[in-house]
C-alpha positions as CSV (number, residue, x, y, z in Angstrom):
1,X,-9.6,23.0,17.3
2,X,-6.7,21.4,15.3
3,X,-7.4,18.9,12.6
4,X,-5.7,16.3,14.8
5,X,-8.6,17.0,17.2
6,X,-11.4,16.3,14.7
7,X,-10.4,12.8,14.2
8,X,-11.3,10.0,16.1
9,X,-8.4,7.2,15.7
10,X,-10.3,4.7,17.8
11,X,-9.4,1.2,15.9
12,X,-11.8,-0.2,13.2
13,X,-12.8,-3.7,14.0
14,X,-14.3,-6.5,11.7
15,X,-17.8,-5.1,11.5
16,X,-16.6,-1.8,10.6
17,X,-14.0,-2.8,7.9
18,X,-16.7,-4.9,6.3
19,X,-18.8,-2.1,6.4
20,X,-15.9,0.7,4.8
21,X,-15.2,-2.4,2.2
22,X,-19.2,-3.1,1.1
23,X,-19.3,1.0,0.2
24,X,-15.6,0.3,-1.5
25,X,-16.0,-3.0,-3.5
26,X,-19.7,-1.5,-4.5
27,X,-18.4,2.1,-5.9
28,X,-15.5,0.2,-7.6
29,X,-18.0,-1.5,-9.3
30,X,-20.8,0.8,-10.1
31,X,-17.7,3.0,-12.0
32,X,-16.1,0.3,-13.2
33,X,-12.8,0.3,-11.7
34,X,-9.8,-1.6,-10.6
35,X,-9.0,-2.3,-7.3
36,X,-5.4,-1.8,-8.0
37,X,-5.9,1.9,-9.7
38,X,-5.0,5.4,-8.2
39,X,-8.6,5.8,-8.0
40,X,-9.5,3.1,-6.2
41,X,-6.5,4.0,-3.7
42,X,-7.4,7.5,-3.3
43,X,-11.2,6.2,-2.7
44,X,-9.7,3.4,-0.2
45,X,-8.1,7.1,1.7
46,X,-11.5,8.9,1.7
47,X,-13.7,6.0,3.1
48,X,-11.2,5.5,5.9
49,X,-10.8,8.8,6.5
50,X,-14.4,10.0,6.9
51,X,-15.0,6.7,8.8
52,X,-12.5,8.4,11.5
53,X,-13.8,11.3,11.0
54,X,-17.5,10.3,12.2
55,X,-19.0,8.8,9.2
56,X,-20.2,5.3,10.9
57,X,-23.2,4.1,9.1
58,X,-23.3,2.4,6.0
59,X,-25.3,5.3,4.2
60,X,-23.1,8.3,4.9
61,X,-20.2,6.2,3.7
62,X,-22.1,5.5,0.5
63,X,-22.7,9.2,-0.1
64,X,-19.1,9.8,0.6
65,X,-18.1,7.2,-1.6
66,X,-20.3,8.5,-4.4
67,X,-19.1,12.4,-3.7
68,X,-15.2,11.1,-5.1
């Protein structure tokens, strides 16, 4: 299987944008970051990212978010 396989590019609607930017805005915070940083881009990448790869609840994305 390809890595283009492994990825689910189904579009991410309200509830699921909210959800990606609650684990953002709270990691942001909890290290104390801008939102306009590198790190705070290349954290934006990962949430979306593992969001398309199958990470769709709240918790896993939190873990992921806390893993960066």
């Amino acid at each position: 299987m390809n890595s283009a396989q492994a990825f689910s590019f189904d579009p991410i609607g309200p509830d699921e944008l909210a959800m990606i930017g609650k684990a953002f805005q709270d990691e942001l915070q909890r290290r104390a970051l801008s939102r306009k940083s590198e790190e705070a881009e290349a954290l934006a990448a990962k949430l979306i990212n593992a969001y398309q790869a199958g990470i769709r609840d709240d918790l896993g994305l939190r873990i992921i978010a806390g893993l960066s």
